[in-house]
C-alpha positions as CSV (number, residue, x, y, z in Angstrom):
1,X,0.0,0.0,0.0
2,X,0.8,3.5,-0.7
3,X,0.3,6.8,0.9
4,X,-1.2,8.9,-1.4
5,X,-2.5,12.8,-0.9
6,X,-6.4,12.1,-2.7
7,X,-8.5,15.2,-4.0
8,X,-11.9,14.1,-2.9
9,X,-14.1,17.0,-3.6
10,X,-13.9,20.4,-5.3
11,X,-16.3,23.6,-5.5
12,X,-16.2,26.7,-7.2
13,X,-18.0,30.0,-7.3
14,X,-18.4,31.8,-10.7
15,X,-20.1,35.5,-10.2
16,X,-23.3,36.5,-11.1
17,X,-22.4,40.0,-12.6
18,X,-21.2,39.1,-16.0
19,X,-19.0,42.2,-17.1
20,X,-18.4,42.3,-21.3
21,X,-15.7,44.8,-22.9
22,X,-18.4,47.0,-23.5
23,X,-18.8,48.1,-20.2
24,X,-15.1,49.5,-20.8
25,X,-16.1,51.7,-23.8
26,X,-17.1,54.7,-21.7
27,X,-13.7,54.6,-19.0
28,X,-11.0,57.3,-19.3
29,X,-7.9,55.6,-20.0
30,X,-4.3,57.0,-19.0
31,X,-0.8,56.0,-19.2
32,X,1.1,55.6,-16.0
33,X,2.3,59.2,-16.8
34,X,-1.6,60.3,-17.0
35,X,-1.5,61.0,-20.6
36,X,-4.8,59.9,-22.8
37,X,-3.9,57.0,-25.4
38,X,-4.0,58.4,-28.8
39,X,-6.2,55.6,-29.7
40,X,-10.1,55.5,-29.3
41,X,-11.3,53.1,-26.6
42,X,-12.9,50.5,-29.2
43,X,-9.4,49.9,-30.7
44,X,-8.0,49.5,-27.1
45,X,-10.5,46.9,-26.3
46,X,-10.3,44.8,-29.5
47,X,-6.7,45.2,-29.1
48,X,-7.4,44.3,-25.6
49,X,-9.4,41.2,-26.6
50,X,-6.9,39.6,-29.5
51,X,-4.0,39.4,-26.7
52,X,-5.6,38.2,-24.0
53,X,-9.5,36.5,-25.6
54,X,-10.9,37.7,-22.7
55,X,-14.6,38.8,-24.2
56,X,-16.3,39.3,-20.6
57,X,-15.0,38.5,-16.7
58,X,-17.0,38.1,-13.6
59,X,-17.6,40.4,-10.6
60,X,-18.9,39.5,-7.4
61,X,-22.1,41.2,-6.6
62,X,-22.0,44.0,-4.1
63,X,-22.9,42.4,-0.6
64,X,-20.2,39.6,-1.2
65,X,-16.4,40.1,-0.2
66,X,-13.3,36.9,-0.8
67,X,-14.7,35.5,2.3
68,X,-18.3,34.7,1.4
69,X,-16.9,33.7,-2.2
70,X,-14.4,31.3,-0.6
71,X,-17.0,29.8,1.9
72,X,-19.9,29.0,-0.5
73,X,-16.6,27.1,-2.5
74,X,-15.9,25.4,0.3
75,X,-19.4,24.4,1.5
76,X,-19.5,23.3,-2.2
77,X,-16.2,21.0,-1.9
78,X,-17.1,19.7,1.2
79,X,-20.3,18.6,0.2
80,X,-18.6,17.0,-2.7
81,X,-16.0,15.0,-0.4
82,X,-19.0,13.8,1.8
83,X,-17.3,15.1,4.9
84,X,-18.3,16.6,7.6
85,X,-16.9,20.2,8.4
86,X,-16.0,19.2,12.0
87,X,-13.9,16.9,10.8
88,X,-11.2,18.8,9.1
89,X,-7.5,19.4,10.4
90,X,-6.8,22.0,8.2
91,X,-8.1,24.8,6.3
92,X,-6.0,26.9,4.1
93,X,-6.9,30.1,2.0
94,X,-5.2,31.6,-1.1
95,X,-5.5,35.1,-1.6
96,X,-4.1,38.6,-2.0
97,X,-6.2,41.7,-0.9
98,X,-8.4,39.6,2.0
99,X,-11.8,41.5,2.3
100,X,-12.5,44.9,0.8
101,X,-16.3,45.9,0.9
102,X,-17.9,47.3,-2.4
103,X,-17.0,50.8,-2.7
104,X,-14.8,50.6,0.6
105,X,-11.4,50.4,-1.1
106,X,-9.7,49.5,2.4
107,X,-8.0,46.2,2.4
108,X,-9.2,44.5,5.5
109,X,-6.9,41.1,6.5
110,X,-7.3,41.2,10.4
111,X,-8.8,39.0,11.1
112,X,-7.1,36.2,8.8
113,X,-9.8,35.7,5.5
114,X,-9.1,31.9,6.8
115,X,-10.4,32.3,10.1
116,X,-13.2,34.6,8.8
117,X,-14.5,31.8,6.3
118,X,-14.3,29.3,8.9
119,X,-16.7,31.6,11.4
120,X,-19.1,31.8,7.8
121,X,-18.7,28.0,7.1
122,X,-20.0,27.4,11.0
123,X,-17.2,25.2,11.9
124,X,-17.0,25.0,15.6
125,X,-14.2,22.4,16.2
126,X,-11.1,24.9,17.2
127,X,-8.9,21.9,16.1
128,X,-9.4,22.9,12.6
129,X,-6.8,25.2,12.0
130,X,-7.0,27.7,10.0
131,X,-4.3,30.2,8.1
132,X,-4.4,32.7,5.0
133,X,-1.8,32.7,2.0
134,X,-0.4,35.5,0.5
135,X,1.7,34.4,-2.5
136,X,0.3,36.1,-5.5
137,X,-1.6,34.3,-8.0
138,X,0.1,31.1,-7.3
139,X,-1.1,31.3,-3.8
140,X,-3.9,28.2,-4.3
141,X,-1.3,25.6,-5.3
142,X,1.2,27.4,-2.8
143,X,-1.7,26.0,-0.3
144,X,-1.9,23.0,-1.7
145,X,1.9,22.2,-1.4
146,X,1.8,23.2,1.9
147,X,-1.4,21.1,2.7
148,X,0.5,18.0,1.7
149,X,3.6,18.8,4.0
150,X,1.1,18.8,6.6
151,X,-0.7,15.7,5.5
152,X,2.5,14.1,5.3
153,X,3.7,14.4,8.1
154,X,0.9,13.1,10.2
155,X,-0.1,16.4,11.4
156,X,-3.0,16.4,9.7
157,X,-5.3,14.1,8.1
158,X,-7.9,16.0,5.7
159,X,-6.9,19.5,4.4
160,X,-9.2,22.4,2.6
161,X,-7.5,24.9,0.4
162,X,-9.8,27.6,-0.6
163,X,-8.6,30.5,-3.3
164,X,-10.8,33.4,-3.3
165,X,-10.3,37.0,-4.6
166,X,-12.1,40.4,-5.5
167,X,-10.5,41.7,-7.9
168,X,-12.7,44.3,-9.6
169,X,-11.9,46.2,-5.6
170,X,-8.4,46.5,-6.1
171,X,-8.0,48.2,-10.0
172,X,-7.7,51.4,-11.3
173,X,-10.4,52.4,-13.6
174,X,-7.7,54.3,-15.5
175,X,-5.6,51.7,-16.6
176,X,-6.1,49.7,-19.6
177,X,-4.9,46.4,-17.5
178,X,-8.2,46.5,-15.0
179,X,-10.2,44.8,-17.9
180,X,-8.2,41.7,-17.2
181,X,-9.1,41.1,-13.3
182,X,-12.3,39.4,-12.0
183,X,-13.5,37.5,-9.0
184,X,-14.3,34.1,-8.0
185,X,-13.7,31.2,-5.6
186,X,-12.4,27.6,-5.8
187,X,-11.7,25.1,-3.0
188,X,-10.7,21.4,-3.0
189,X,-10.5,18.6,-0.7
190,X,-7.5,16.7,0.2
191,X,-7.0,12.9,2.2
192,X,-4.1,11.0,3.1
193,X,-5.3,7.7,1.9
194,X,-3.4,4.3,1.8
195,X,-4.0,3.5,-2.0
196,X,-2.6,-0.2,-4.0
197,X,-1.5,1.9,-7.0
198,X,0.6,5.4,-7.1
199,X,-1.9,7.9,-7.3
200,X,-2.8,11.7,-6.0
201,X,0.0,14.3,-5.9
202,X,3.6,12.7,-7.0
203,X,5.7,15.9,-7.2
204,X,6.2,19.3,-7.4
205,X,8.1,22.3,-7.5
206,X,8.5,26.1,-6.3
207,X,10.3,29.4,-6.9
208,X,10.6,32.6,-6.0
209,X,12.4,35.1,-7.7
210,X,12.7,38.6,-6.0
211,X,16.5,40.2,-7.4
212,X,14.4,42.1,-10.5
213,X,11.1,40.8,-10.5
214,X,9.8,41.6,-6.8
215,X,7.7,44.8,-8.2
216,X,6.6,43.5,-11.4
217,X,3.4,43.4,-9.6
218,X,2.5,45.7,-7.0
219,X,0.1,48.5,-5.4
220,X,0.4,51.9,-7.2
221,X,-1.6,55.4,-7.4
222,X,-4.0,55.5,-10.3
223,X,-3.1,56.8,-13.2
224,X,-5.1,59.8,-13.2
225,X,-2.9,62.1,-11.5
226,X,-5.5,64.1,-10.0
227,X,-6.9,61.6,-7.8
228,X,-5.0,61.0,-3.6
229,X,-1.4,59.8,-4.8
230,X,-2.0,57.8,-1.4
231,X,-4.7,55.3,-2.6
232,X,-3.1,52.3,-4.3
233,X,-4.6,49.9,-6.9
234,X,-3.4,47.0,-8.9
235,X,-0.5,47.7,-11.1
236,X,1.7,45.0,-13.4
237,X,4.3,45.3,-16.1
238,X,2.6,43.5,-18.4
239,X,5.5,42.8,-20.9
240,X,8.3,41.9,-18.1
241,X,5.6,39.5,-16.8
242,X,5.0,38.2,-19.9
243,X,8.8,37.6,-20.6
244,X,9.2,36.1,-17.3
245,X,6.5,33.9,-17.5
246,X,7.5,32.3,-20.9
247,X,11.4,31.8,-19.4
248,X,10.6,30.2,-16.1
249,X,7.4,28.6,-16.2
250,X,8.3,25.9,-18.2
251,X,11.1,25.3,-16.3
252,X,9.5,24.7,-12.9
253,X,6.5,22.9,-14.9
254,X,9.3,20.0,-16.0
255,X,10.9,20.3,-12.6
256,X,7.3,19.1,-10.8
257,X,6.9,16.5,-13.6
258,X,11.0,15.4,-12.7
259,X,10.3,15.4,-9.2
260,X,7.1,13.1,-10.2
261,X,9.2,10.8,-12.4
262,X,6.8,11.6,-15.4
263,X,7.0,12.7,-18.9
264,X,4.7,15.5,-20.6
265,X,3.7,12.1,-23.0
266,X,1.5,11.1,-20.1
267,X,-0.1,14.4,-19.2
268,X,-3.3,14.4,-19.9
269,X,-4.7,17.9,-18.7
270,X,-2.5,20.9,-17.7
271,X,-4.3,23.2,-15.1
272,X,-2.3,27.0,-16.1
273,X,-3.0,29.7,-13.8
274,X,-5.5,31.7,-16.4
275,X,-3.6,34.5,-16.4
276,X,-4.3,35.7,-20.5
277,X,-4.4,33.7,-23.7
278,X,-1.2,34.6,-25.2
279,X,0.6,34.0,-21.9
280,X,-1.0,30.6,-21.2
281,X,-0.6,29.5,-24.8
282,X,3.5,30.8,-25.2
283,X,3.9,29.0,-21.6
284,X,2.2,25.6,-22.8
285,X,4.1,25.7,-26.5
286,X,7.2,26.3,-24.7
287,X,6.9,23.4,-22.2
288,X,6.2,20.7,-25.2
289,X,9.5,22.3,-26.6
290,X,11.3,21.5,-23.6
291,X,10.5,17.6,-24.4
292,X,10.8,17.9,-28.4
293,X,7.2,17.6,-28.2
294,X,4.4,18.9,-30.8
295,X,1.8,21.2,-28.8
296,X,-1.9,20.0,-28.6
297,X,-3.2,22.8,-25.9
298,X,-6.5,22.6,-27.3
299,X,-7.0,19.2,-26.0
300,X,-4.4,19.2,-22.7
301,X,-5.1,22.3,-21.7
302,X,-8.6,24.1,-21.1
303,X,-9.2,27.5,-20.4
304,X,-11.7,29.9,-18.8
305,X,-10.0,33.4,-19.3
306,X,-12.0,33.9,-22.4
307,X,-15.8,34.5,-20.0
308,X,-14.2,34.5,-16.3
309,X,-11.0,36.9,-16.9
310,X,-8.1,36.6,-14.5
311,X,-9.3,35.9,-10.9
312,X,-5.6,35.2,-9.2
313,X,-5.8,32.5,-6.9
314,X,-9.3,31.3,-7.7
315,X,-8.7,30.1,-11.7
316,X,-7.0,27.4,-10.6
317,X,-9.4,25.4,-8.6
318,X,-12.3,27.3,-10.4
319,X,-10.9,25.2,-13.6
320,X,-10.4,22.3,-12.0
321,X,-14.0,21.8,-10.7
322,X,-15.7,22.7,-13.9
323,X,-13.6,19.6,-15.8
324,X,-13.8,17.4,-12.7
325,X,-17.4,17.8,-12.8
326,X,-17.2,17.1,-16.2
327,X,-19.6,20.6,-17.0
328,X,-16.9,22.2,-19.5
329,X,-16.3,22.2,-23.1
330,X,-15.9,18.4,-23.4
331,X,-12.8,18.8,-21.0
332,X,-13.1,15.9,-18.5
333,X,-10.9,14.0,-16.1
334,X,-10.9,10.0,-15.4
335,X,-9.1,7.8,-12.8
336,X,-5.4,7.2,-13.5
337,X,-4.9,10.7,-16.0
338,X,-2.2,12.5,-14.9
339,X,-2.7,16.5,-14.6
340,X,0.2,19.1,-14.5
341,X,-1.2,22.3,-12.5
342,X,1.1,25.6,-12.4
343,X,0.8,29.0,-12.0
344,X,2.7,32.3,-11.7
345,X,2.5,35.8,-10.0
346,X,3.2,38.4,-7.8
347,X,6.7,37.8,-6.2
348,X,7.2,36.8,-8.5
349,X,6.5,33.4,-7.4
350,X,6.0,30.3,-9.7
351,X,4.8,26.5,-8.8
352,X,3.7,23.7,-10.4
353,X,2.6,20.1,-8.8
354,X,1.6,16.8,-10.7
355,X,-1.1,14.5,-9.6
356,X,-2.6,11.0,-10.9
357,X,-6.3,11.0,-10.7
């Protein structure tokens, strides 16, 4: 027998509040120097739209904050696992900005979005420990690879990792960049289970790189200069995280499949951090060049950036339960596939782990 680290259940939340590009038509876009762009907004957003697909995102609605998002996910995965929520050791949330109430723009994180969502969930059972993430986008598998250590180790015996974000709260209406972030929540169940055949998460792998990269993502003042220079939003270099992601992705994609002892041949789905089209499909193309390998992302890799936009931590697990559940685009998973998840983001942090269904 082996001891194996089993998803049992998953659960997502997709927002009501469908947002298309239209809705960006009427915004006054500025450069980070607070000049207008000479071009007309409808040749922004179609510019917008050919680079990244994304056609519409997802807000939550304005009574929700991450925490209600992540505990409806979890209620959702939990329900899927057939456990009960008292009998959890461990319950971990992804995320970056904790609550912020519609319209608030304070960034509320005391107390922990963890603890918060465990209060929502009802979970009585102070046994069931519960701590936040903060590593960027990559902060759901970041949780998961720190759920296993736990599991592992015999500390703990069943695990919840939640990721949850808001971010239509955080972005500046002024930059061109706010049409790519949305919100959402996913959440997944993981056992320690004694298993006859090698199965559940077999490796994995982690970075950080903070020499040049640590601000490639960070809080800024909008680009309209006449707004308080001491209100921050959501700012990215787009193109130095798009170079980034293309050079080191891979790399620690093929370094969670090494420390797995498995080649991209027997990768059935890849799970890639939805972070924009071109980025997801450059990252994919260059990881099936790694192994002298013809791409086929249309079939190994599905994607949700095009209606949901980029909701950080949540994509992953948001992804993952729509295939699971076998609800999306033909895309399905069956015992004994092997699925590559990774992901990349502020940090900049990177992670990838593998796991045989």
């Amino acid at each position: 027998m082996k001891s194996s680290i089993i998803i049992t259940g998953t659960g997502s939340v997709i927002p009501d509040v469908v947002v298309p590009n239209s809705a960006f038509l009427g915004h006054d876009f500025l450069d980070e120097n607070g000049i207008p762009f000479e071009y007309a907004n409808d040749v922004i957003i179609d510019k917008f739209q050919k680079i990244t697909e994304i056609s519409e995102r997802r807000y939550a609605k304005p009574g929700q904050t991450s925490k209600d998002l992540a505990a409806e996910a979890a209620l959702k995965a939990l329900e899927d696992s057939g456990w009960d929520k008292e009998d959890l050791d461990l319950l971990i949330v992804g995320h970056n900005f904790g609550d912020i109430e519609n319209g608030s723009r304070i960034i509320d994180q005391m107390p922990p979005l963890a603890s918060r969502v465990k209060h929502i969930m009802g979970i009585e059972n102070p046994n069931v420990v519960a701590f936040d993430v903060l590593a960027g986008c990559p902060g759901w598998i970041q949780g998961v690879i720190i759920a296993e250590a736990y599991l592992r180790s015999g500390i703990a015996k069943r695990a919840l990792v939640i990721g949850s974000e808001t971010l239509s709260r955080t972005v500046d209406k002024h930059d061109r960049d706010s049409m790519i972030f949305s919100d959402g929540a996913g959440a997944a169940c993981f056992e320690l289970q004694e298993t006859k055949l090698e199965k559940g998460i077999l490796g994995r792998a982690a970075a950080s790189y903070t020499k040049n990269e640590v601000y490639f993502l960070k809080s800024n003042p909008s680009n309209n200069l006449k707004l308080d220079r001491k209100e921050k939003f959501l700012k990215m270099k787009g193109r130095k995280i798009y170079e980034f992601a293309i050079s080191k992705v891979p790399d620690a994609m093929k370094a969670a499949l090494d420390n797995a002892g498995v080649h991209l041949s027997e990768v059935k789905k890849i799970f890639m951090h939805q972070a924009n089209a071109k980025l997801d499909h450059s990252v994919g193309e260059r990881l099936f060049k790694l192994y002298r390998m013809k791409p086929n992302l249309d079939v190994v890799m599905p994607m949700s950036i095009q209606w949901a936009g980029n909701s950080s931590v949540a994509t992953v697990p948001t992804l993952l339960d729509l295939v699971r559940k076998e609800q999306y685009m033909g895309h399905k998973v069956e015992e004994g596939d092997v699925l590559l998840f990774a992901s990349v983001g502020a940090g900049m942090n990177i992670n990838a782990f593998v796991y045989r269904v």
